[in-house]
ZAMARKOL-587206 format. One line per 2 residues: their letters; for each residue x, y, z of C-alpha. Coordinates in steps of 0.02 Angstrom, whole numbers, padded with zeros to 5 digits. Each point is the difference from the previous one (the first is absolute). Example, Ala and Ser with C-alpha at 12.3 -4.5 7.8 and 13.67 -1.06 7.14 Angstrom:
BEGIN
AS> 00615/-00225/00390; 00069/00172/-00033
REM end
This chain:
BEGIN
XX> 01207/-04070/03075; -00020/00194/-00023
XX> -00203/-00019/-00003; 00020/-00123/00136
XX> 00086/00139/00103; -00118/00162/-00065
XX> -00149/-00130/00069; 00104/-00003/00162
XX> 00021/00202/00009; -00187/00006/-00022
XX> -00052/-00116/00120; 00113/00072/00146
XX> -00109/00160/-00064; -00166/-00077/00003
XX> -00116/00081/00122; -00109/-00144/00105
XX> -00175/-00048/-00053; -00069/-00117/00099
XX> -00133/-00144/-00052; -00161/00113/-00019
XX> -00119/-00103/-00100; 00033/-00168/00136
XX> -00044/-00022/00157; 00129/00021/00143
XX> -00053/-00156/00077; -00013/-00107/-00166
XX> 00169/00101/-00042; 00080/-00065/00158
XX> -00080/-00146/-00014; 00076/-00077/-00194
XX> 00158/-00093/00020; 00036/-00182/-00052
XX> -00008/-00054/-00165; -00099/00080/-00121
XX> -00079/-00140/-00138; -00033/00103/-00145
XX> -00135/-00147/-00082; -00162/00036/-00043
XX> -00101/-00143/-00072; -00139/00042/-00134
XX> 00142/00137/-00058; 00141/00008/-00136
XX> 00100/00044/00159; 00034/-00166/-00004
XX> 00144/00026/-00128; 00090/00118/00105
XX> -00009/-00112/00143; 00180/00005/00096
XX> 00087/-00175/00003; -00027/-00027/00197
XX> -00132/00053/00099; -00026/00081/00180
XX> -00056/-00050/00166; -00053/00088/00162
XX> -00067/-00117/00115; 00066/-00161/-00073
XX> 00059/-00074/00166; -00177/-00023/00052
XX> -00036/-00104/-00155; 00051/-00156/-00052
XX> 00125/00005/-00145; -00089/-00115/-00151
XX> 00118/-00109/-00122; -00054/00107/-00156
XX> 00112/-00052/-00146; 00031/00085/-00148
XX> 00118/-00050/-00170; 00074/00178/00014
XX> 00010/-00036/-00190; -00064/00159/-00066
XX> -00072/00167/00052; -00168/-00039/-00016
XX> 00022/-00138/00120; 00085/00086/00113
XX> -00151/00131/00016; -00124/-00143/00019
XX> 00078/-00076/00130; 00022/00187/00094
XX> -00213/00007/-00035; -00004/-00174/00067
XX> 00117/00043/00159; -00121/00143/00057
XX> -00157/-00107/-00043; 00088/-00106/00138
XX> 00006/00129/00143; 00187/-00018/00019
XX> 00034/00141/-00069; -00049/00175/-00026
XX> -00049/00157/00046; -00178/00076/-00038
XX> 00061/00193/00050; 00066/00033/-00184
XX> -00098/-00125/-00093; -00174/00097/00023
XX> 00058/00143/-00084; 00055/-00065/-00154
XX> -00150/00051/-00146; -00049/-00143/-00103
XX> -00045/-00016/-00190; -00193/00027/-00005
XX> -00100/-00151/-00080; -00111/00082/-00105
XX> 00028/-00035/-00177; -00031/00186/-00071
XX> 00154/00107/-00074; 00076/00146/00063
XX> -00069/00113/-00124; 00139/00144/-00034
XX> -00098/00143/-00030; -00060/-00028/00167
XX> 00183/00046/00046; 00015/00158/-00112
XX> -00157/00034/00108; 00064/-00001/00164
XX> 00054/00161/00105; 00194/-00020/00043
XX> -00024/00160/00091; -00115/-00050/00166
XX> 00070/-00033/00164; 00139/-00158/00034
XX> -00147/-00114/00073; -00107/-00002/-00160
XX> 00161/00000/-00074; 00051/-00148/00050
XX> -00177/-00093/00005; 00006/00058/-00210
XX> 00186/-00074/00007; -00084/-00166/00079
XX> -00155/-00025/-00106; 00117/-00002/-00140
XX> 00120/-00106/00052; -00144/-00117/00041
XX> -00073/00006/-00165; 00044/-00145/-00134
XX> 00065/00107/-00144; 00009/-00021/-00196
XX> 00157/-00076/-00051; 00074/00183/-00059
XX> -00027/00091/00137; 00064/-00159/00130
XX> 00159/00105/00043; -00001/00140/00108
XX> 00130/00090/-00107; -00133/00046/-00134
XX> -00024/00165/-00038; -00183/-00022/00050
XX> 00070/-00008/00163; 00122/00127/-00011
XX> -00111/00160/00093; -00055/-00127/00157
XX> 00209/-00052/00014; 00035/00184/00007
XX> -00146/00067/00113; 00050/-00154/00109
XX> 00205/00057/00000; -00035/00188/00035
XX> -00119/-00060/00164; 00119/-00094/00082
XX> 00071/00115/00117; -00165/00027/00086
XX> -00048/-00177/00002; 00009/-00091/00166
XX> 00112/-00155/00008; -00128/-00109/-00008
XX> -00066/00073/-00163; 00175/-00022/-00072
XX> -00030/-00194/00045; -00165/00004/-00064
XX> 00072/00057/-00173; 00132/-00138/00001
XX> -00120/-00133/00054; -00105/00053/-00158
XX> 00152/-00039/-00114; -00014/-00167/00050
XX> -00128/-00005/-00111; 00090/00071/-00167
XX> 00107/-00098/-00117; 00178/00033/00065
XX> 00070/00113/-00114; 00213/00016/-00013
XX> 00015/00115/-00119; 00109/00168/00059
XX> -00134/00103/-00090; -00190/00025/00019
XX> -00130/00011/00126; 00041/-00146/00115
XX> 00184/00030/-00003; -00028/00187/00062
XX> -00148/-00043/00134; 00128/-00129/00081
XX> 00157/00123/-00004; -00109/00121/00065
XX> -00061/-00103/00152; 00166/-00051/00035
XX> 00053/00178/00029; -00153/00053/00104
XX> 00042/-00186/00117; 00178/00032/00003
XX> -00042/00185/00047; -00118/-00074/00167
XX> 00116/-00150/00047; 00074/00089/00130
XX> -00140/00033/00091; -00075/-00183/-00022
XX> 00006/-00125/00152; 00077/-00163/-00042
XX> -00157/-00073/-00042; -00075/00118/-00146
XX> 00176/-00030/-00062; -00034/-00163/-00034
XX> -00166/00020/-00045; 00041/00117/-00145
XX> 00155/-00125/-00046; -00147/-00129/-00027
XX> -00087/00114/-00103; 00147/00016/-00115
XX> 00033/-00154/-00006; -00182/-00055/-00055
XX> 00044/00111/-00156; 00144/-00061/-00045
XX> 00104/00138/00066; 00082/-00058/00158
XX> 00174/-00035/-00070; 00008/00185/-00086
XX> -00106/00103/00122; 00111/00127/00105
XX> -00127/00005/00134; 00029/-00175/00023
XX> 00185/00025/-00004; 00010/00136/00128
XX> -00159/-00091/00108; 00120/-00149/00016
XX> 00143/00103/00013; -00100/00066/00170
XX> -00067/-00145/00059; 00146/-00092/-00051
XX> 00089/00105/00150; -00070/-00073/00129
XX> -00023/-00192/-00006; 00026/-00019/00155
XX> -00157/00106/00037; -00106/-00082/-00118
XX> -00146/-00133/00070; 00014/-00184/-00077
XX> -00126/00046/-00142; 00060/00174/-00041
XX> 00181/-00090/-00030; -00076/-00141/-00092
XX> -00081/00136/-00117; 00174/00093/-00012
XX> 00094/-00179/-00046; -00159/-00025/-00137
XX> 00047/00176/-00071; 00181/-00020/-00014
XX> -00059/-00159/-00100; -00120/00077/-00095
XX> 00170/00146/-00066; 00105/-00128/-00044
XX> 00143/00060/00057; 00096/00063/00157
XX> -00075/00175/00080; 00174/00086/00061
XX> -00084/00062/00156; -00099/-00153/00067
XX> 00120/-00058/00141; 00004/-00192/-00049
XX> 00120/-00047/00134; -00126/00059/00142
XX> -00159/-00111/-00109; 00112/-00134/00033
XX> 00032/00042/00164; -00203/00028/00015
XX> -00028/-00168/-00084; 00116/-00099/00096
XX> -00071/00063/00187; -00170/-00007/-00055
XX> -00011/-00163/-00142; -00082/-00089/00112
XX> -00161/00111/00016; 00001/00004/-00216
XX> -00138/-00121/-00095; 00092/-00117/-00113
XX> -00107/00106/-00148; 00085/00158/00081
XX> 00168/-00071/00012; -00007/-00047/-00175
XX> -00050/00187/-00049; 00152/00051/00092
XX> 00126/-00108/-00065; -00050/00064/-00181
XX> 00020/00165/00068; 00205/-00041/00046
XX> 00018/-00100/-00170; -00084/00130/-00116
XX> 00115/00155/00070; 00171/-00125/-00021
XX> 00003/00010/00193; 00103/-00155/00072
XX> -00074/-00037/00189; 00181/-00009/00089
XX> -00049/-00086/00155; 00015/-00183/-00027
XX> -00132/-00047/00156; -00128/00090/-00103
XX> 00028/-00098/-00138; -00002/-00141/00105
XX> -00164/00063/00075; -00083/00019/-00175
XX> 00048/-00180/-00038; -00080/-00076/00144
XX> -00166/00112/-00012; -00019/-00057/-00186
XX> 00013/-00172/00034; -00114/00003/00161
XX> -00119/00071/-00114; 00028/-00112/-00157
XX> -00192/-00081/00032; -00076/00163/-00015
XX> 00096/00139/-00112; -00044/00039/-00162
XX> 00112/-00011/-00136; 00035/00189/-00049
XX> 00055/00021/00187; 00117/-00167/-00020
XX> 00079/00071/-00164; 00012/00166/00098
XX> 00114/-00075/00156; 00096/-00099/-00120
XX> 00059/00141/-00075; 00045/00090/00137
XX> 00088/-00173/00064; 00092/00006/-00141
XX> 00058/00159/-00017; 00062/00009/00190
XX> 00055/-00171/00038; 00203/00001/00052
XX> 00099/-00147/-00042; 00037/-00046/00169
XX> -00202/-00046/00040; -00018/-00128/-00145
XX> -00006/-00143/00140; -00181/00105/00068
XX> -00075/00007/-00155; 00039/-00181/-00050
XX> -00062/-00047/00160; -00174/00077/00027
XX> -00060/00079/-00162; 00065/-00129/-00144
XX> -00078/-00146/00053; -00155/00071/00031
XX> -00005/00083/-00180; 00044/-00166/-00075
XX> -00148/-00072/00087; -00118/00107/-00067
XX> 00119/00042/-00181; -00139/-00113/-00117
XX> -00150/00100/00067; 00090/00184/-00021
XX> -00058/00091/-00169; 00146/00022/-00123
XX> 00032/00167/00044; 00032/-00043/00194
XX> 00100/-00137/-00074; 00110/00128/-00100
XX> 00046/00105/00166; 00040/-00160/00109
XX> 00115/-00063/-00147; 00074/00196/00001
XX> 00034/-00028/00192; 00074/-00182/-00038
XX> 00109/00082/-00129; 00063/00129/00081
XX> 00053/-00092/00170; 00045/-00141/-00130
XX> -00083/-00128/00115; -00048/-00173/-00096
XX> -00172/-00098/00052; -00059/-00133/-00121
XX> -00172/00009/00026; -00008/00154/-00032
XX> 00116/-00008/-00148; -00101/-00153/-00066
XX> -00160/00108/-00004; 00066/00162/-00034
XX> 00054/-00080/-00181; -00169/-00078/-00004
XX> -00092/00168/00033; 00113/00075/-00127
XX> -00057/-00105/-00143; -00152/00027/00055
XX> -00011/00162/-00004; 00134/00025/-00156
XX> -00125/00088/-00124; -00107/00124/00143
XX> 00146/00054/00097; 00096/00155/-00013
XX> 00195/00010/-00046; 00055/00065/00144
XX> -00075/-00149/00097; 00069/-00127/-00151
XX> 00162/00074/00026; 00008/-00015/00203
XX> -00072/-00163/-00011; 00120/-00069/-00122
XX> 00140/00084/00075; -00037/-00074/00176
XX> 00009/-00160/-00079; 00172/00018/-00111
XX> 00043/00087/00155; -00017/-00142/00120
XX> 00061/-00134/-00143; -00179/-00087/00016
XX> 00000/-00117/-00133; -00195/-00058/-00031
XX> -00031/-00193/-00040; -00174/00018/-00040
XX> 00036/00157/-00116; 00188/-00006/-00053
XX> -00033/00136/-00121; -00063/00125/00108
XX> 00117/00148/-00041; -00021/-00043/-00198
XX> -00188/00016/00009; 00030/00166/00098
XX> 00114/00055/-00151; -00128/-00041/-00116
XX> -00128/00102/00104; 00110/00161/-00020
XX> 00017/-00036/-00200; -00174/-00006/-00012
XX> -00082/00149/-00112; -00130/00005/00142
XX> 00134/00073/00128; 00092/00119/-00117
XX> -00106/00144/00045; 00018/-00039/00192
XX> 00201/00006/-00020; -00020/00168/-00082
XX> -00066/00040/00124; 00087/-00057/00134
XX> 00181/-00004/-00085; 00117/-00056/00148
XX> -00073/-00150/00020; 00066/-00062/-00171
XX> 00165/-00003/00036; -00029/-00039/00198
XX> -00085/-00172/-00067; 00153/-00020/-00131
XX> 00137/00011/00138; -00101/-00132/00105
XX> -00006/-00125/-00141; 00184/00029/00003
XX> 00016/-00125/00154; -00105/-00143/-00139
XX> 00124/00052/-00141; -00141/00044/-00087
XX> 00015/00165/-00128; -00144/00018/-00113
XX> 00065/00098/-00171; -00151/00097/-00004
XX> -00018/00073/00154; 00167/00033/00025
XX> -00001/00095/-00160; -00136/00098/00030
XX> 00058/00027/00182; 00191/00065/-00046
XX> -00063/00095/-00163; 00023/00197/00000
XX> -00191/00042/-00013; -00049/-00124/00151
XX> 00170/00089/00116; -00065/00157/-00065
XX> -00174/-00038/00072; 00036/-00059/00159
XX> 00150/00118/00051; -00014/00134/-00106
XX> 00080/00070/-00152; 00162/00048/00102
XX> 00012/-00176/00070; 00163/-00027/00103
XX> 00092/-00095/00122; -00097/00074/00127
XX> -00170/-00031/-00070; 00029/-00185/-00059
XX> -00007/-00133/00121; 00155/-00114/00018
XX> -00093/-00159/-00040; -00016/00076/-00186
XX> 00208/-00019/00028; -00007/-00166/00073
XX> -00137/-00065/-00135; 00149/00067/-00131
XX> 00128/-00098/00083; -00113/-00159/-00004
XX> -00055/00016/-00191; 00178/00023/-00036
XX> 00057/-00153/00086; -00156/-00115/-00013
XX> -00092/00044/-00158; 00133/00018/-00126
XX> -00129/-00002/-00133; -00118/00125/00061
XX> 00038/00153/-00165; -00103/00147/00065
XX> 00049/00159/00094; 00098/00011/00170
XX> 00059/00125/00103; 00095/00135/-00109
XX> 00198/-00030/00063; -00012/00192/00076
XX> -00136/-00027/00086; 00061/-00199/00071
XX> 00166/00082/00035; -00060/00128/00124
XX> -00117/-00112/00084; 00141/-00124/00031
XX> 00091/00177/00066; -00133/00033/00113
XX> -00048/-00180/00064; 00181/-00053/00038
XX> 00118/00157/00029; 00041/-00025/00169
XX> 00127/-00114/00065; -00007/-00065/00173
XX> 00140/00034/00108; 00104/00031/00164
XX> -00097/00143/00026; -00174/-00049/-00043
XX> -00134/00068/00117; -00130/-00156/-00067
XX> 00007/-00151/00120; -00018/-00118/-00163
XX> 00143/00109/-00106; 00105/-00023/00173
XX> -00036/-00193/00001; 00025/-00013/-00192
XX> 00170/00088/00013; 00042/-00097/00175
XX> -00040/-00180/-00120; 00124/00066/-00147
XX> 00139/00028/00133; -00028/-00158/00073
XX> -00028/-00082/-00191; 00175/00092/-00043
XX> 00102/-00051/00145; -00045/-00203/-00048
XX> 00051/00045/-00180; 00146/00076/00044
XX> -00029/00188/-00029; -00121/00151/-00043
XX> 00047/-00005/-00198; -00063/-00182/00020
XX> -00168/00043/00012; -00118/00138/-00033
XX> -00153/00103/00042; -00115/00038/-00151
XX> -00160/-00023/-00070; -00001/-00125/-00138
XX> -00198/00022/-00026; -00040/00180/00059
XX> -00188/-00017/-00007; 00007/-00117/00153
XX> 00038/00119/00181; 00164/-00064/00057
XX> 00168/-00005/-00066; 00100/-00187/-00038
XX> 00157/-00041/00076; 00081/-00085/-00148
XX> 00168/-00088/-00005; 00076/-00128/-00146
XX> 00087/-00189/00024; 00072/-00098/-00113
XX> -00085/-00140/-00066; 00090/-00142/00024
XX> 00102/00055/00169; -00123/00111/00077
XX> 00155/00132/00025; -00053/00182/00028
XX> 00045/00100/-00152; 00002/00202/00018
XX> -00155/00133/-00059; 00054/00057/-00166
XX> 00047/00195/00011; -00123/00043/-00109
XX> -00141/-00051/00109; 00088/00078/00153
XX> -00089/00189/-00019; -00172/-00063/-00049
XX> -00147/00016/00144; -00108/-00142/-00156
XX> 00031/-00107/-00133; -00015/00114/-00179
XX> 00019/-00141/-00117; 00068/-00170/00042
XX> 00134/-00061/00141; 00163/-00036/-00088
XX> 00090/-00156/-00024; 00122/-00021/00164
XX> 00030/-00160/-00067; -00107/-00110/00130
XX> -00170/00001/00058; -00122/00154/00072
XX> -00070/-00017/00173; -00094/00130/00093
XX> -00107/-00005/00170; -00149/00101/-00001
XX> -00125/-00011/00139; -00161/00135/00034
XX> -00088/00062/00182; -00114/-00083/00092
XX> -00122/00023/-00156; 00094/-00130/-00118
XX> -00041/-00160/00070; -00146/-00086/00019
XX> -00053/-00027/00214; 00065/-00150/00090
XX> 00060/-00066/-00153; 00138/00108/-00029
XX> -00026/-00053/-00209; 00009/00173/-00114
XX> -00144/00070/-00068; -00044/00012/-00173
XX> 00103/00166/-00036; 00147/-00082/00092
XX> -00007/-00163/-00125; -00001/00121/-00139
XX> 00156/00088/00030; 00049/-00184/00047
XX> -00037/-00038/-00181; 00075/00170/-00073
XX> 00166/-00035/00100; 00015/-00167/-00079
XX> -00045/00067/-00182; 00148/00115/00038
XX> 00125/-00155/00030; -00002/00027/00174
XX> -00028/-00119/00135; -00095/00092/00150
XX> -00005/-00029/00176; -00163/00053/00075
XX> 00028/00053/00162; -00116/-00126/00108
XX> -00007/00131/00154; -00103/00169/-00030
XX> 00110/00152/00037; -00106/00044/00165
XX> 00047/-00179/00067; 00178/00013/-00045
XX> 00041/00180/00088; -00014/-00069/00195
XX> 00118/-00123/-00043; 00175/-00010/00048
XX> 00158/00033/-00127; 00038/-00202/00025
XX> -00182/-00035/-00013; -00005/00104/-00164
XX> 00149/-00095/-00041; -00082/-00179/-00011
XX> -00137/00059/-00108; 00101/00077/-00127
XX> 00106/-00175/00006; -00165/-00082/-00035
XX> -00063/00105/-00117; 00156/-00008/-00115
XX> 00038/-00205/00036; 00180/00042/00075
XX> 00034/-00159/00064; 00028/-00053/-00199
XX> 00118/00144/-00027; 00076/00036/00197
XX> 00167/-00100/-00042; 00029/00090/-00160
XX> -00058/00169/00055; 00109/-00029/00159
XX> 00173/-00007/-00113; -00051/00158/-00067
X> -00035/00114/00140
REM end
């Protein structure tokens, strides 16, 4: 934050070069996307994941598919997509050096040779021929000491180089191994030519902005370059200002950092989107919709959702699948409850059409979508388990995991493969995947707490998953309640209940005590500002009032891994009588060990938002049947709560009334509970 705000001081002191070494009128002239591919080049590995277009509305979009499965494939098909004419621009392309053909070594005493001291032109050309040159495999990185007087010749002219000489330099990297180290030759050149951009950003047009951001981000250096923080933080200013391709360029960049730029106005690029979607390319739109789901922006304005739904599936014939993995995201991530009728409407069933020709990955992100608006289709179910057999031993874990965990999720039981989720388990114990779950840590126990829903617990991944060195590696070594997840609580509460015989390490009981603190302290009540704690309190008042009283019944979280509180209340078994909440459980927000014997039977009522039950059907989803499962381990009987919370607020208090009666049977107990009110 403190360099972030020096870099700021400097460039409000930055005095205004302007673009000497280009052209006004090809200046003026670059906007639109800029496709950084050069065939015959090992550009090709720094290729960005979605390429640019211009003039694509006088061309006819092409059905070019790609498996999206790796990088590599991903860069072909950007080659292939320029090949094509849909996309491109030639402006920045031209410049870009390539590696020379001839087989001859750079020879290094021609580079002791070399004068370091002539003017910035020859320079640069010396800077070029070597960059051209194949090299012997010790001198391949620019941070040998061979090429330590050029890197510092090169650093101390910078401040009389024109900006076009300062691109010149960075197009040249291009052709150097990247090099992360925070020491040597590369590392200084780069931090160097940061400074000098950042120092003439203020003076740069919109367009050189972007230019240069392409230039950094053909090294490799887009996501820590301050120039291209403070060139989107300018450009970022004024959306509304922008032309359709300069915006599609700032939407590729905010993709390209990962994360969300603090002073890119994202409500007015939705605004901009939503008046102008319709003049977008479907490959443009796609590009743009990555651009809101990589900076954790959520589009508020339903419409535009709604808009982006019906543009991918006019389109379905002839988008490619990056740019249909690249909407579904975005669908995903900005979808509101209340809109699940559109999407089930006019995107699901033309997915499901074309689900058996998709590439697994696509596959993954339409199950993802599925999972998350918890919206059930066979077909696509049927081949999704199919694809995922398929594809058990060559996909990633992430992708197992959100594959499997759509189907637990949906409670898709496959005929044709009935051991679906074993076979997945067995994929995750194999010694081929170990290194891949080092790697990626969280996904262990993500994978783990979705097998919950199967009542499946594998010994030896939960072992490895709850053992000190694995917590250690994935949160830290002062791993706390704040750091680990709360499905690492709720897979403790299900080993504990449903794997009795499982011996290895758990959560330690400090560390399981003050998640269960932090999960469940709050206890909804008359003065809850929540709309579900206000319904959840208004159903215990109700619950209480049939029973015959408040110390009837109670408010607490029996499982605290699982979002909402339980209203609990005890019969006896024979009568069905209400019998009071012992005192000891009166103070407690969730259960610490085990209810007491009241001397009858434990009921509770739990229910969940809109997010708990599966669409149309109104069944629970697989998390729901767990804690369905965990309840009844307990001795409790539970009483899902049939009606999400966001279709139980409009109703009326009588309305409320008749679904609690429902939901608890009353009309078996309303003549006994009667004599005791």
């Amino acid at each position: 934050m403190a360099s972030r705000l020096l870099l700021q001081i400097q460039h409000s002191l930055a005095p205004r070069y302007c673009f000497h070494g280009l052209p006004s009128k090809t200046a003026n002239s670059i906007s639109g996307y800029f496709s950084p591919i050069l065939t015959s080049c090992p550009l090709q590995k720094f290729l960005p994941r979605m390429c640019f277009s211009t003039n694509f509305e006088a061309q006819p979009e092409t059905p070019i598919k790609t498996s999206l499965e790796s990088v590599e494939l991903e860069n072909t098909f950007a080659v292939k997509v320029l090949q094509n004419g849909c996309f491109g621009i030639k402006h920045a392309m031209d410049a870009f050096p390539k590696l020379r053909d001839n087989t001859t070594m750079l020879n290094p005493s021609e580079v002791q040779k070399m004068d370091w001291s002539d003017s910035i032109p020859k320079l640069l050309e010396q800077f070029q021929y070597i960059s051209e040159q194949r090299k012997p495999q010790e001198y391949c990185l620019l941070s040998h000491e061979l090429f330590t007087p050029m890197t510092e010749a090169l650093i101390k002219r910078f401040p009389n180089m024109a900006d076009e000489e300062i691109l010149q330099i960075l197009r040249n990297l291009t052709m150097w191994p990247r090099d992360h180290t925070s020491s040597g030759n590369y590392s200084h050149l780069t931090k160097a030519l940061d400074q000098e951009c950042v120092m003439r950003v203020r003076s740069w047009k919109t367009s050189q902005i972007l230019l240069a951001a392409l230039h950094w981000y053909l090294i490799g250096r887009a996501k820590s370059s301050d120039c291209v923080y403070l060139g989107l933080k300018k450009v970022g200013r004024k959306t509304h200002r922008l032309t359709k391709s300069q915006f599609v360029q700032l939407m590729f960049f905010l993709n390209a950092s990962r994360c969300h730029h603090p002073s890119v106005n994202m409500m007015e690029a939705e605004w901009k989107m939503y008046k102008e979607i319709d003049q977008f390319t479907i490959h443009e739109l796609g590009i743009i919709c990555l651009g809101f789901f990589k900076s954790q922006t959520t589009i508020k304005e339903p419409k535009l959702v709604e808009a982006i739904i019906d543009r991918l599936a006019e389109n379905i014939d002839i988008v490619h699948d990056f740019t249909v993995t690249a909407i579904l995201k975005c669908i995903r991530h900005s979808l509101p409850f209340t809109h699940h009728d559109y999407l089930v409407e006019n995107l699901i069933p033309v997915l499901a059409e074309r689900f058996d020709k998709y590439p697994f990955v696509v596959c993954v992100h339409i199950a993802s979508l599925l999972n998350k608006n918890h919206i059930q289709n066979d077909k696509i179910l049927k081949t999704l388990a199919q694809k995922l057999k398929e594809n058990m031993k060559t996909a990633r874990i992430k992708e197992l995991t959100a594959v499997a965990g759509c189907l637990s999720g949906l409670n898709y039981k496959c005929e044709e493969i009935p051991n679906i989720y074993e076979l997945t388990v067995n994929e995750f114990q194999s010694p081929d995947r170990q290194d891949e779950i080092m790697e990626h840590p969280r996904q262990l126990s993500i994978f783990l707490n979705k097998m919950q829903a199967e009542e499946l617990y594998p010994e030896d991944l939960l072992s490895k998953a709850f053992s000190h060195e694995f917590l250690v590696h994935c949160f830290g070594k002062r791993f706390n309640r704040f750091s680990v997840p709360v499905h690492y609580l709720q897979l403790s509460e299900g080993v504990k209940l449903e794997a009795p015989s499982y011996q290895g390490p758990l959560l330690s009981p400090e560390l399981e005590e003050s998640m269960k603190d932090k999960a469940a302290w709050y206890v909804p009540n008359e003065n809850s500002r929540i709309k579900a704690d206000k319904l959840i309190y208004s159903m215990y008042c109700q619950l209480s009032d049939l029973l015959g009283g408040q110390e009837y019944a109670k408010i607490m979280s029996i499982l605290p891994s699982f979002m909402k509180p339980d209203i609990i209340y005890c019969l006896e078994e024979e009568t069905g009588r209400p019998l009071p909440i012992p005192e000891e459980l009166r103070p407690d927000a969730y259960l610490k060990t085990t209810l007491p014997s009241a001397g009858g039977k434990w009921h509770c009522i739990y229910g969940t938002g809109e997010f708990g039950h599966c669409y149309k059907t109104g069944e629970p989803v697989g998390y729901m049947r767990l804690r369905e499962r965990l309840l009844t381990k307990l001795g409790i009987e539970p009483h899902f709560c049939f009606l999400p919370f966001i279709k139980m607020l409009p109703l009326s208090e009588e309305e409320r009334l008749d679904v609690i009666k429902q939901i608890i049977n009353y009309s078996k107990y309303e003549q006994i509970w009667r004599t005791n009110r």
